[in-house]
C-alpha positions as CSV (number, residue, x, y, z in Angstrom):
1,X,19.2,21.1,-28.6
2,X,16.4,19.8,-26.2
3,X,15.6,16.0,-25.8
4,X,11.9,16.9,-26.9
5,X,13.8,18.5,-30.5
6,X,15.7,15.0,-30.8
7,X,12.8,13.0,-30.9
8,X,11.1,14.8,-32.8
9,X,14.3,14.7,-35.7
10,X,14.3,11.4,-35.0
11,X,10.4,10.5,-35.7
12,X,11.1,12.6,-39.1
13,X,14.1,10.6,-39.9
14,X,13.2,7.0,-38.9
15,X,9.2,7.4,-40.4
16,X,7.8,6.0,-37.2
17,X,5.7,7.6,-34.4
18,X,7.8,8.0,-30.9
19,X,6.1,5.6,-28.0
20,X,3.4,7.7,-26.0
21,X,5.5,7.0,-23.0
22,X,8.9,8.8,-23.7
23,X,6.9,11.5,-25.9
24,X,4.8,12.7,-22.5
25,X,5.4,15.6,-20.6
26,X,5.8,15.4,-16.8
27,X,8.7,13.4,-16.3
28,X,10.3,15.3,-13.8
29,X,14.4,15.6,-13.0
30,X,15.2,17.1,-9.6
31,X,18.5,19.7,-10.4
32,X,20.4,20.3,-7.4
33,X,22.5,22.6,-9.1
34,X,19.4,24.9,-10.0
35,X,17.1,23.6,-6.9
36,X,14.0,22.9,-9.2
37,X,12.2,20.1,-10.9
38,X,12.7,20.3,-14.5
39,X,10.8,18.2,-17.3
40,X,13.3,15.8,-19.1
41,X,12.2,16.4,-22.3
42,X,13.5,20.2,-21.9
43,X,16.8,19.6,-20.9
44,X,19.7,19.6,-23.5
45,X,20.7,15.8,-24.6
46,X,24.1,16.2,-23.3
47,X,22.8,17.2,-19.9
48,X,20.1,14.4,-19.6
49,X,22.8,12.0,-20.6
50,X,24.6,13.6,-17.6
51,X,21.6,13.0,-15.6
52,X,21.4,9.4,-16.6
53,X,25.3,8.5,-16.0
54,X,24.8,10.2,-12.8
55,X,21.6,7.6,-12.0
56,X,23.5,4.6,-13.2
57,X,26.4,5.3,-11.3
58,X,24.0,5.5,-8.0
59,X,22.5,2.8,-8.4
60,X,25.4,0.6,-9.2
61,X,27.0,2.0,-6.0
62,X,23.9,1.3,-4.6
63,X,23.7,-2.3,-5.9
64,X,27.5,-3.2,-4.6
65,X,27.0,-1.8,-1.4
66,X,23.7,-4.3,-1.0
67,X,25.9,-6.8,-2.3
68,X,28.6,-6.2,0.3
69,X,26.1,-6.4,3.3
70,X,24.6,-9.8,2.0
71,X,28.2,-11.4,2.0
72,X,29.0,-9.8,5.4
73,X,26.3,-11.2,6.8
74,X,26.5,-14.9,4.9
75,X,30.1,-14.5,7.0
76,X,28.9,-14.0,10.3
């Protein structure tokens, strides 16, 4: 089931209108796997929370690896 099907389940269920942000179209994922751009809100859930692990993994890589230059350099 699409992300776009969820919320729309979930907008039936909880009573309460999905925020305009999430509900737009356009927000692109890059798949390197496929080589395209593909719209978030038509990829199965299980894939965008892929996605997303993926993205938080990164950045927290990202974040420790900032972290390790700014002691390194407090050292020096």
């Amino acid at each position: 089931m699409k992300v776009a099907q969820h919320l729309q389940i979930e907008k039936v269920v909880h009573q309460r209108a999905i925020p305009c942000d999430i509900e737009e179209r356009g927000t692109l994922y890059y798949s390197e796997s496929k080589d395209i751009h593909l719209d978030i809100l038509d990829m199965d859930l299980h894939h965008f929370i892929r996605v997303a692990k993926k993205l938080l993994e990164s950045e927290s890589v990202k974040e420790e690896s900032l972290i390790n230059k700014v002691i390194n350099r407090l050292k020096q």
